[in-house]
N, C-alpha and C positions, 0 to 999 in steps of 0.2 A: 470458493471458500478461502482464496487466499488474506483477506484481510485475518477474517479469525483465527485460522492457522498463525498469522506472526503475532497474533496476539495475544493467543496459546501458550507460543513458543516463549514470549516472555514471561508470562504470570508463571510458566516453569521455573524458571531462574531469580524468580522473587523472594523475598521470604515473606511476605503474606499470601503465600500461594494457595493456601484453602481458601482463604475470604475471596479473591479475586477471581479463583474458579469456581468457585459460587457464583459470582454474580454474574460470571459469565454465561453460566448455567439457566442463570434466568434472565438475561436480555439477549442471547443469540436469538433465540424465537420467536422475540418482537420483529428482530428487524428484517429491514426485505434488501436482501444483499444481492448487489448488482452480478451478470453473468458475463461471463467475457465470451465475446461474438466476434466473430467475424471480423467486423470494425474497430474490435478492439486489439486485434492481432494486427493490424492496418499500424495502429497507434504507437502498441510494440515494435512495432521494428522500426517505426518513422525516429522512435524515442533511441533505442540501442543505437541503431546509426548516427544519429547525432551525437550523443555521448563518446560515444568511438570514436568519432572525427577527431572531437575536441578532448580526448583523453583523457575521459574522467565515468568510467565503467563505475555504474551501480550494481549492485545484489541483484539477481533473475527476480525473486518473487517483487521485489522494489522497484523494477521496471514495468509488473504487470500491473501494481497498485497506479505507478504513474500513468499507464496506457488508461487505465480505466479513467480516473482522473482527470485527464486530457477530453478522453469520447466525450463524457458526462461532464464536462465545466463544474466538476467537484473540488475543491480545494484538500489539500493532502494534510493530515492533523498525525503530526511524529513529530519525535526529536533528532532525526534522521537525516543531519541536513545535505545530505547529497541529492535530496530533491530539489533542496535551491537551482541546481546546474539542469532541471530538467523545464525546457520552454513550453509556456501555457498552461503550468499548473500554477495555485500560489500553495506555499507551505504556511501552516497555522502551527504554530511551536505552543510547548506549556513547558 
């Protein structure tokens, strides 16, 4: 539940923070949110370590969003762009 967790964490800091927790309220239940496995732990760390080489440390929970991203050839949708520096995802911006 990392995705909705950061995205919790922002409608916190909003100021439409009841309408947006609303409607969080009714599209978590729709969706079928991926689980991190095993392989996705493979991904994490293949991800940290590369970013540490190259000296550009992301956020923990923004590493595990990348790892999954990476397993799953999902493309990453933030305005977060230190996912740019993460190889084999693509970032979708709004």
């Amino acid at each position: 539940m990392i995705v909705p967790g950061e995205y919790l964490y922002g409608v916190r800091q909003s100021r439409h923070q009841a309408r947006y927790e609303q409607w969080m309220g009714e599209v978590l239940p729709l969706l079928d949110l991926l689980a991190v496995e095993e392989e996705t732990a493979r991904h994490y760390a293949g991800i940290r370590h590369e970013l540490k080489a190259a000296g550009l440390p992301i956020p923990s929970n923004d590493l595990w969003i990348a790892a999954l991203a990476r397993q799953h050839r999902l493309p990453v949708v933030s305005r977060d762009r230190h996912f740019e520096a993460v190889k084999g995802i693509r970032l979708l911006t709004w």
